[in-house]
C-alpha positions as CSV (number, residue, x, y, z in Angstrom):
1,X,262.8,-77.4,162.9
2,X,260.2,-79.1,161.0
3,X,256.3,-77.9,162.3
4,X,254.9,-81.8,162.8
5,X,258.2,-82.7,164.7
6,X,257.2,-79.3,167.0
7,X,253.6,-80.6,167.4
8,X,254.4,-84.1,168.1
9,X,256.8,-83.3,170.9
10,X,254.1,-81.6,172.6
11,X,251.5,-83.5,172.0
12,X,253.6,-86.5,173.5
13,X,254.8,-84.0,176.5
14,X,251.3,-84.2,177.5
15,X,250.9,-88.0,176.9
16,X,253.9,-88.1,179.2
17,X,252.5,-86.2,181.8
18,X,249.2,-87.9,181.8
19,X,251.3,-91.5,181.8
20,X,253.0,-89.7,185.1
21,X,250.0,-89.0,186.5
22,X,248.9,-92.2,186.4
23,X,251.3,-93.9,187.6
24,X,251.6,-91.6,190.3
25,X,248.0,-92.6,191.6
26,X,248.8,-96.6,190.1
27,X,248.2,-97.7,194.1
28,X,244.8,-96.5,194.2
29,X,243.4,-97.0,190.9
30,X,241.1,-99.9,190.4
31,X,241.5,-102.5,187.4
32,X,239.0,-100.8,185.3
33,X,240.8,-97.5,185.7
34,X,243.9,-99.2,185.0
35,X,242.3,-100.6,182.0
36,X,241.5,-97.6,180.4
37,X,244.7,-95.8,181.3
38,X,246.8,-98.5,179.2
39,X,244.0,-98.4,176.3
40,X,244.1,-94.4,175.6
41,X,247.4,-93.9,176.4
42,X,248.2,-96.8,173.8
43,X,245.3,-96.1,171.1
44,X,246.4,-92.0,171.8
45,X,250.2,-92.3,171.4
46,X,249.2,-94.3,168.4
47,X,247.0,-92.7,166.6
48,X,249.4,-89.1,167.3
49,X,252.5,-90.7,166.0
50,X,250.9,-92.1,163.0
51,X,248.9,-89.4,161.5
52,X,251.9,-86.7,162.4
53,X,254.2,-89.3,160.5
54,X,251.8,-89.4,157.3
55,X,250.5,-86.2,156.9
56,X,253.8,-85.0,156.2
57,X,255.7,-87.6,154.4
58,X,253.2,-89.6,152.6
59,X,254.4,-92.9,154.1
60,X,252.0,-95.0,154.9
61,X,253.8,-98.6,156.3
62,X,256.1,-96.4,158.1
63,X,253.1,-94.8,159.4
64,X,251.5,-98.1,160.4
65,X,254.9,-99.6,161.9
66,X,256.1,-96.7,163.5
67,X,252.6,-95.6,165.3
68,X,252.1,-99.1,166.4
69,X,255.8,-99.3,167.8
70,X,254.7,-95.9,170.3
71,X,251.0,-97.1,170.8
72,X,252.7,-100.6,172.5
73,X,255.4,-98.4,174.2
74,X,252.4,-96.9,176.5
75,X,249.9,-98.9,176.4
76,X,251.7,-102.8,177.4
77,X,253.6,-100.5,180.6
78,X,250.6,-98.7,181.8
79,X,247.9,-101.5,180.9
80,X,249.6,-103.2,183.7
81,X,248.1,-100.7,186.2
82,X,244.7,-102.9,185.3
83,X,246.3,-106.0,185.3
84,X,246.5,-108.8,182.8
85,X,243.5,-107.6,181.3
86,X,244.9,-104.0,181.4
87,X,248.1,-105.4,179.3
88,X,245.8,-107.0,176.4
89,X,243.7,-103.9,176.6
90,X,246.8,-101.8,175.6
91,X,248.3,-104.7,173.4
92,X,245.3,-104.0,171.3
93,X,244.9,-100.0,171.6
94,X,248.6,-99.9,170.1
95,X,248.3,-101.0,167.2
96,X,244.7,-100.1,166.3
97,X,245.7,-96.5,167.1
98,X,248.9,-97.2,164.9
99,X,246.5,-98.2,162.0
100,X,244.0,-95.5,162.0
101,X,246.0,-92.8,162.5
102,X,247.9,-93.8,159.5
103,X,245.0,-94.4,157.4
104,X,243.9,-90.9,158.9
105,X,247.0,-89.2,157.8
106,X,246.7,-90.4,154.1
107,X,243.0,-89.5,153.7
108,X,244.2,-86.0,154.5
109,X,247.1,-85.4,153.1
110,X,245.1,-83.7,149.8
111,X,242.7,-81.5,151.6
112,X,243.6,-78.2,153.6
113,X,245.0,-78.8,156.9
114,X,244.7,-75.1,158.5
115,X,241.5,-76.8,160.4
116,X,242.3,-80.2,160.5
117,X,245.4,-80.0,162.8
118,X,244.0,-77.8,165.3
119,X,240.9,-80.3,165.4
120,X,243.3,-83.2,165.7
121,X,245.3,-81.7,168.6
122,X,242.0,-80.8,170.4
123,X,240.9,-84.1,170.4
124,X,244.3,-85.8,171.6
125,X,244.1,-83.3,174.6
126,X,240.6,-83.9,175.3
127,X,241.2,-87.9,175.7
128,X,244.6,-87.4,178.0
129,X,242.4,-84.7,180.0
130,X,239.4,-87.4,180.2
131,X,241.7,-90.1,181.4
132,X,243.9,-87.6,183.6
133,X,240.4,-87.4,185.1
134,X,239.3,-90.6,185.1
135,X,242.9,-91.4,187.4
136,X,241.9,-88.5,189.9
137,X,238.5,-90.0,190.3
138,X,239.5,-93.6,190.2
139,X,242.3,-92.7,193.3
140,X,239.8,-90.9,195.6
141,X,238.4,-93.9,197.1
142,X,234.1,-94.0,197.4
143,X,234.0,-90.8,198.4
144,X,234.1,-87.7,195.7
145,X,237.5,-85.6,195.7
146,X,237.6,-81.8,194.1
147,X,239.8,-81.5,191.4
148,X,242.7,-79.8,192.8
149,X,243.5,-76.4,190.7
150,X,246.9,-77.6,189.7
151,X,245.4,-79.9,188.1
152,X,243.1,-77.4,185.9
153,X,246.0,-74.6,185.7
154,X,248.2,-77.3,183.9
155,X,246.1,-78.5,181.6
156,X,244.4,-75.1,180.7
157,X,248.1,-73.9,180.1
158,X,249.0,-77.2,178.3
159,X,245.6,-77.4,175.8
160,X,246.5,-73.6,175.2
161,X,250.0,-73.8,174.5
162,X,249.1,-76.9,171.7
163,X,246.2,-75.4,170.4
164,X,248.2,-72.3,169.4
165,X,251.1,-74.0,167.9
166,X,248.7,-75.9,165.7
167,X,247.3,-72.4,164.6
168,X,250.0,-70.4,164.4
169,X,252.3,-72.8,162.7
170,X,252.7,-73.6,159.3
171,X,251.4,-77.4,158.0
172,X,250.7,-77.1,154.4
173,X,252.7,-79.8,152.1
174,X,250.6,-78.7,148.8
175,X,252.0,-76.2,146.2
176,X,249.8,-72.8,145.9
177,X,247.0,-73.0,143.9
178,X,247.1,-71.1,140.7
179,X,244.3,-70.5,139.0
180,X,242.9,-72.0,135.3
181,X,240.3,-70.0,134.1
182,X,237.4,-71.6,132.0
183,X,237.9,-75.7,133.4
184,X,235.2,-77.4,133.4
185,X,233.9,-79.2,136.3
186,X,231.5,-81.6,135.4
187,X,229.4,-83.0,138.5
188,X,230.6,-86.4,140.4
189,X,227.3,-88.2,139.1
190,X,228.2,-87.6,135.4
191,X,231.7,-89.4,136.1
192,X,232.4,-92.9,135.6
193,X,235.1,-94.3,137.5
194,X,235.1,-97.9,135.6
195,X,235.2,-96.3,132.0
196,X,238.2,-96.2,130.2
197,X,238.6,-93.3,128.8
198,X,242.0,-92.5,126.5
199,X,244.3,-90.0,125.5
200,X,247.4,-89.3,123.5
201,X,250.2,-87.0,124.6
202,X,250.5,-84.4,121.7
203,X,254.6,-83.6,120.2
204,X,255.3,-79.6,121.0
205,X,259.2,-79.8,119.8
206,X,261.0,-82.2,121.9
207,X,258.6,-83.2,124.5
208,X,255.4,-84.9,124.6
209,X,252.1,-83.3,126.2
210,X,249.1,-84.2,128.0
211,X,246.3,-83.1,130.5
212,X,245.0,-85.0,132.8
213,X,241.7,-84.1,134.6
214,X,240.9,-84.8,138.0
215,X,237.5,-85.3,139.5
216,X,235.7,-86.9,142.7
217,X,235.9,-90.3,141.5
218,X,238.3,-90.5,138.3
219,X,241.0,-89.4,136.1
220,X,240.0,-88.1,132.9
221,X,241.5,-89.6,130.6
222,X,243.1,-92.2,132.3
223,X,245.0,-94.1,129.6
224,X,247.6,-91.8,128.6
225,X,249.2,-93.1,125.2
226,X,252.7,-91.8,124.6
227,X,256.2,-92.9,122.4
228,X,259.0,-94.5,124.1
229,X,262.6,-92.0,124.7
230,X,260.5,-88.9,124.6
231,X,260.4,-86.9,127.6
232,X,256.4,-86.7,128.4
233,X,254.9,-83.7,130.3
234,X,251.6,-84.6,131.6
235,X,249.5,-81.8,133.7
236,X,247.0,-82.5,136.3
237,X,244.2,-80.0,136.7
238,X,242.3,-80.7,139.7
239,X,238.3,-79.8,140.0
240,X,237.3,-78.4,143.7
241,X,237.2,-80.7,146.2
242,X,238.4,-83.3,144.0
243,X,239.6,-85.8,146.9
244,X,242.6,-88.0,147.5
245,X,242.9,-88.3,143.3
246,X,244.7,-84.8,143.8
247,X,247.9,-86.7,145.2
248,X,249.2,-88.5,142.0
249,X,251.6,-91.6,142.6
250,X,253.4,-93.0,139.8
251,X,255.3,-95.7,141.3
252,X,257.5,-96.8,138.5
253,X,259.4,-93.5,138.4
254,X,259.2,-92.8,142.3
255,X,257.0,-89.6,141.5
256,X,254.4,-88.1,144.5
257,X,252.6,-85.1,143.7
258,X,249.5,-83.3,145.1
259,X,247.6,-81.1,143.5
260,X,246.5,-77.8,144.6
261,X,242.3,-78.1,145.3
262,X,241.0,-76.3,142.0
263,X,244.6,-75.7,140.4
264,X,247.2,-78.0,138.8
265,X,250.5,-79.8,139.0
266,X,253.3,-81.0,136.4
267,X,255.2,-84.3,136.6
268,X,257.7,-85.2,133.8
269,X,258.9,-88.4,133.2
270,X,261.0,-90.3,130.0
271,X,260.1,-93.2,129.8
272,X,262.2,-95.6,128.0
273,X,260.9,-98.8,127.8
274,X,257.7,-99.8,125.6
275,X,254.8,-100.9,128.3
276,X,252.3,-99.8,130.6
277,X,252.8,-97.9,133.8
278,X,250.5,-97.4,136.7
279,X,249.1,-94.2,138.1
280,X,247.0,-93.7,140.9
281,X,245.8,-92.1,143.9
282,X,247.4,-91.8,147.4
283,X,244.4,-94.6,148.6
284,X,244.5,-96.9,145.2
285,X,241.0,-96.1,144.6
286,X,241.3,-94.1,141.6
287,X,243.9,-95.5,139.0
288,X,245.1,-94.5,135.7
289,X,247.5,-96.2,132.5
290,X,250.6,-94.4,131.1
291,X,251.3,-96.4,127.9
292,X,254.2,-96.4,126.1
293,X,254.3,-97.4,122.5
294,X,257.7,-97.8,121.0
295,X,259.0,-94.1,119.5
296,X,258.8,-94.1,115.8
297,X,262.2,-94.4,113.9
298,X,263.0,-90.8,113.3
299,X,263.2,-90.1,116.8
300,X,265.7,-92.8,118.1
């Protein structure tokens, strides 16, 4: 069973629970603490489907559409525990959870997620707790209520039951890094990411060559030059925390590939049409040119 699909189900167990517990209390809670019900759970559902749905498959409108879809499906029901106000409250929070989580789940898609998910999970649980909370206090009337110890004993065994599964299991979507001896890494200042800089693929028998460096801020160089009907190799060497230029999108030949922090990565395409095809980065901030010249006669 994939790991994100294991993390999201209990991650949303909890969101469940706390949605439960609200509208257990719903009788006594107050519009404000009906409010803010509808807005976490919707901005938290949101922002948990999303990023789980990006990190792993790269898909960003899916992402978007999907996380906003679960973000309305708790926040419109449970808004209604603060009234009108509590429905536009989690109108909004959908969505906007929807939105950041995906943009979330693309920024880190590159980077190492060992601590990211464990930080991610701790911070859904500490919202539901803090609104879980929030209900208990907002039910009690004016005068203060203990928390009752069910209430800590389930969440202490909840939190530590999550927590471990996003330690203990396995999230990594990048290939191992292998190492390149003698690269050199030249420092983010020195690049320019609004310089052209060129390249041609070199023949070695039958298939055409290239390297392609990657830094902070550009790919180096980043108009490849290559013949039309030859197959064309090009290898991305990543410098250390290189950024989101280590996932390399070539849309024209449905390609997606991340490479390793401080290692490299192969993609092979043929193209066979003369023209230019875009590269770039998971965010569209770094972009590159493949261009494709028309193959000289003794190769057709």
């Amino acid at each position: 069973m994939n790991n994100y699909l294991v993390l999201f189900c209990a991650n949303l167990a909890a969101i469940i629970a706390t949605a439960a517990y609200a509208a257990y209390h719903k009788k006594h809670l107050d519009e404000m603490h009906g409010m803010m019900a509808g807005m976490t759970l919707g901005m938290t559902s949101g922002l948990l489907a999303a990023t789980l749905i990006v990190l792993p498959t790269g898909n960003f409108p899916l992402g978007v559409i999907f996380g906003s879809l679960a973000g309305l499906a708790f926040g419109i029901p449970f808004g209604k525990l603060g009234g009108h106000m509590g429905v536009l409250e989690g109108i909004m929070a959908g969505p906007m959870g929807g939105m950041m989580g995906a943009m979330l789940g693309q920024m880190m898609r590159p980077f190492d997620l060992t601590l990211f998910i464990p930080f991610f999970s701790a911070i859904i649980l500490l919202s539901l707790i803090g609104i879980s909370y929030a209900t208990h206090c907002g039910c009690c009337g004016t005068k203060p209520k203990k928390v009752p110890n069910t209430f800590v004993y389930a969440w202490t065994i909840g939190s530590a039951l999550i927590i471990a599964l996003s330690i203990s299991l396995n999230f990594a979507i990048a290939e191992p890094v292998q190492e390149q001896p003698g690269q050199l890494k030249l420092p983010a200042y020195l690049q320019n990411i609004n310089q052209e800089t060129r390249g041609t693929a070199t023949l070695n028998g039958n298939t055409q060559e290239i390297n392609v460096s990657i830094s902070t801020n550009a790919y180096t160089p980043n108009t490849i030059e290559a013949r039309a009907g030859i197959p064309l190799r090009i290898t991305f060497r990543a410098a250390k925390d290189a950024g989101c230029g280590r996932e390399v999108v070539i849309p024209d030949f449905g390609i997606k590939k991340i490479v390793p922090d401080d290692g490299q990565a192969t993609v092979e395409i043929t193209p066979k049409t003369p023209g230019n095809y875009p590269f770039r980065c998971s965010m569209d901030m770094m972009r590159g040119t493949i261009t494709i010249t028309p193959a000289p006669a003794d190769k057709i």
